[in-house]
N, C-alpha and C positions, 0 to 999 in steps of 0.2 A: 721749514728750511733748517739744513743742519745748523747754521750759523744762528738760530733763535735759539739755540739748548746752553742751558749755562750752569754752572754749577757753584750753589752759593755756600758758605758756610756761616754756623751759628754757632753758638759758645758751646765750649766744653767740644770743638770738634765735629759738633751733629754739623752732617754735610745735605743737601739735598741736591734735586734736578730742578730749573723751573725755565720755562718758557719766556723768550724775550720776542714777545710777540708787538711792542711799542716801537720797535727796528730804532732803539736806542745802543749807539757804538759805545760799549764797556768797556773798560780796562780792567787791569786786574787791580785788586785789591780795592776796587770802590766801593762802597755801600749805598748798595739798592733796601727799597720799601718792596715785598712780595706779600701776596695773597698767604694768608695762613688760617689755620683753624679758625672758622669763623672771626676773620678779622684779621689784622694785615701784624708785619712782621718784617725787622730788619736782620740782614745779616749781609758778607762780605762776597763779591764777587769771584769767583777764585780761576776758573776754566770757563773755555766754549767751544762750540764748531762740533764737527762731523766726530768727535773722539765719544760723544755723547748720543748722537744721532737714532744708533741701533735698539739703545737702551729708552731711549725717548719714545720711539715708534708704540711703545708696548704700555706706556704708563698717560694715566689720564691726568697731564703734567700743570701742575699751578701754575701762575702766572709773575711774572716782573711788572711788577705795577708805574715805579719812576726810579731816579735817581733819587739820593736820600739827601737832604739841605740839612744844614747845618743847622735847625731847629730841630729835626728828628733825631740828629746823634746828641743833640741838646739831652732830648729826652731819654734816649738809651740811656747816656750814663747817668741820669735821673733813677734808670728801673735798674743799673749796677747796685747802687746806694741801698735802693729801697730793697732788695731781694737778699743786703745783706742782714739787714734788720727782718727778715722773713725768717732766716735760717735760725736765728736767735730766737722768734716765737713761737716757729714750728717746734726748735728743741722744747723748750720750756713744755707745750702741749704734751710730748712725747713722751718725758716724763711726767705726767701728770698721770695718762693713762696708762704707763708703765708697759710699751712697747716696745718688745728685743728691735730695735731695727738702729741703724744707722745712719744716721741724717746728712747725706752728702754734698747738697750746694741743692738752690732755686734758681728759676730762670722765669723772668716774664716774657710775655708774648710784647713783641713793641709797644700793641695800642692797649696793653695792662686787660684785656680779655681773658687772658689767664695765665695763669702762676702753675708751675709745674716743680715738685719738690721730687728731689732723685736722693733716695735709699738704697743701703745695702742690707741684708736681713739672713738669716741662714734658711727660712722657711718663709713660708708664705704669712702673710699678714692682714689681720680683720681690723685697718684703719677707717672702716667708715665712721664711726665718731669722732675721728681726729681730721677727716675732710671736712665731715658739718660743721668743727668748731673754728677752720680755718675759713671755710665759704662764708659764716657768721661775721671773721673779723674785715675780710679783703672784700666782701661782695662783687667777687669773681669768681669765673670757673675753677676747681682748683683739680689737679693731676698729680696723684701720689704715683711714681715709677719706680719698679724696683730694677737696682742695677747690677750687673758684675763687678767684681773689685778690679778687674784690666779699664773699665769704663770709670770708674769710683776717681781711679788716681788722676784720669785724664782732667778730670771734673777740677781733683785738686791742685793737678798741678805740682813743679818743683824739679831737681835737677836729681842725673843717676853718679853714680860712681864714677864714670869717663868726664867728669865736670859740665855735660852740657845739659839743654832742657833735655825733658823727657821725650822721647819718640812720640810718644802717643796725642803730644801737647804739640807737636808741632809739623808732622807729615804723614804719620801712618792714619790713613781713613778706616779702613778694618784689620783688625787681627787677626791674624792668622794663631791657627793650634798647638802654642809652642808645647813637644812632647820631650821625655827623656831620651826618646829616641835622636832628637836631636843634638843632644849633649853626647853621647855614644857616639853617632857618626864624625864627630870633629873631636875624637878622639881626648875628650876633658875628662877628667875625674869627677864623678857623681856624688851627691852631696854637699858640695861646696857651698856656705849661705853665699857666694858673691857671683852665684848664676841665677839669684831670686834680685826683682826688681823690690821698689816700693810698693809693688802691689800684694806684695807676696806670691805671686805667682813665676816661673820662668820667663827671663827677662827676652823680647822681642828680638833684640837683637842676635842671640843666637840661631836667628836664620838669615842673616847676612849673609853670613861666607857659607853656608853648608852645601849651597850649590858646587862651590869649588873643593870642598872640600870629599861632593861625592865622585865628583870628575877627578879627581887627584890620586883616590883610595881606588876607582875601577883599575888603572895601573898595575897596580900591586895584587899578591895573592891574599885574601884573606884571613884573618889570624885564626889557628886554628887549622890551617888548611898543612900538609907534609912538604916540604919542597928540597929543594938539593942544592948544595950550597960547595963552596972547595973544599970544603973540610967535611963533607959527606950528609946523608941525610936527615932533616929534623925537621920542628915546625915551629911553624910562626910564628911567635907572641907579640909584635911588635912592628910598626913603622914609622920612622919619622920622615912625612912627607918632604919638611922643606927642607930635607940634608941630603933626603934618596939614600936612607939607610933602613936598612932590616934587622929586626931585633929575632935570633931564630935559637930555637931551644934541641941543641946537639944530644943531651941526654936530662936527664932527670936534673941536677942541680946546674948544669952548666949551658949559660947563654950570651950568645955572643952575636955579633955587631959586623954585618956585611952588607956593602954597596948593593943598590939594588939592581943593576945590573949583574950581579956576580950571583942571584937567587932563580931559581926555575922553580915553577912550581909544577910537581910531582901529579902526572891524571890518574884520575881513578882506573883500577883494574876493572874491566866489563868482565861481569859474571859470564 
C-alpha cells in the first residue's frame, strides 16, 4: 500500500525508504526502531503515502519495525556521547599510521552493530590496519566511508553567510552540480570567495533563483548579439533584468543605457 512507504531520516541527513508494514499511524518527526544492516536502527520519521509509491515498487524495501520509547532514544543519545569519543580514538590511530585522510564524524548503528567512521581523503586509501585496530578496540563491525567535502560539511554542520543553518543540514536531500555555468547565467562576477560555501565548493544555493533568472534573460537578446537601438546600431554587452535596461555598445569606447523595450535585436542575414 502506498501509504506503508515512509521516509526516515538518520544523522548527518542519510535519508532512506522503509516499509510500514505494522499499519502503525506516524506522524512526522517521530522516531521509529527500522530493520538495518544486520540489526536494527533508529532514525526520524520524515514523509509517507503515494509521493514514495513508484520508487518503492522497484526496491527490495526494509522494514519499520515499532515506534521508538523512550528507553531507545535513552540509548541513542547514549551512542551520541560515545561516537564522540570514537572520533577522538580513530584520530589518534590515524595518526599513528600516518594516513593523508580526514577524519569527519562517526555514527553507530542503534543496537551499537556497527560504527561507521566518514573520511574525506584526496585518493584512495589502504585503511585495513586502522579497521583491525578499530574492530580490536569496539568488537563491532567497523565501516571506513570515504566522503565528498558537500557531504563532509553536512556531517559538521554550522551556519553560511545569510546567518542561517546550512542548506545541506537542514532540507536539501541530494545535490545538485553546482557549475560556473551557474554563476554566468544570473549574471554575478566570477571569482568571488563569497560564491564558495564552507565546503569549499559553489554554494547550493546559487540554483535558487537561476530558473528565473533563465526565464528573465530568454526576454532579452543575448550579449554579444547586434541589435538597434534610437541611437542606431550596436551590441549588447549588458542587462539589468530587474530595471529592463540594456547596456548596448554604439562604437568602440562608447556605451550606453536604454529601456529595453526601446532595443531590437538585429537577425542574421541568410546566406
Amino acid at each position: 500500500m502506498a501509504t506503508g512507504i515512509v521516509e526516515v531520516a538518520f544523522k548527518a541527513g542519510r535519508i532512506a525508504i522503509y516499509a510500514n508494514r505494522i499499519g502503525v499511524d506516524l506522524k512526522p518527526e517521530e522516531f521509529v526502531i527500522v530493520k538495518a544492516d544486520k540489526g536494527m536502527d533508529l532514525g526520524k520519521a520524515l514523509q509517507r503515502g503515494e509521493l514514495y509509491y513508484e520508487e518503492a515498487l522497484n526496491e527490495d524495501l526494509k522494514e519499520i519495525t515499532r515506534i521508538a520509547t523512550p528507553d531507545d532514544l535513552n540509548r541513542h543519545d547514549e551512542n551520541r556521547s560515545l561516537e564522540d569519543k570514537a572520533i577522538r580514538s580513530c584520530k589518534e590511530k590515524i595518526f599513528k599510521h600516518k594516513l593523508p585522510m580526514n577524519l569527519v564524524d562517526a555514527e553507530y548503528q542503534w543496537d551499537r552493530k556497527k560504527l561507521t567512521f566518514y573520511f574525506t581523503a584526496e585518493k584512495r586509501i589502504d585503511f585495513r590496519q586502522l579497521v583491525k585496530d578499530l574492530a580490536a578496540q569496539y568488537r563491532t563491525r567497523i565501516e571506513l566511508r570515504q566522503i565528498g567535502v558537500r557531504d563532509a560539511a553536512r556531517h559538521v554542520g554550522g551556519y553560511g553567510a545569510c546567518g542561517c543553518q546550512l542548506c545541506c543540514t537542514t532540507f536539501i536531500k541530494k545535490f545538485e552540480n553546482i557549475t560556473t555555468q551557474y554563476v554566468k547565467d544570473q549574471l554575478i562576477t566570477t571569482g568571488s570567495s563569497k560564491l564558495t560555501g564552507i565546503c569549499g565548493r559553489l554554494k547550493c544555493c546559487l540554483s535558487y533563483e537561476r530558473d528565473f533568472y533563465m526565464e528573465e534573460l530568454a526576454k532579452y537578446p543575448s550579449v554579444g548579439d547586434w541589435v538597434m537601438t534610437p541611437k542606431g546600431k550596436g551590441k549588447m554587452k549588458k542587462v539589468d533584468i530587474f530595471n529592463a535596461v540594456i547596456y548596448v555598445s554604439l562604437d568602440k569606447d562608447d556605451i550606453q543605457r536604454f529601456p529595453a523595450d526601446e532595443v531590437k535585436k538585429l537577425e542574421k542575414k541568410k546566406n
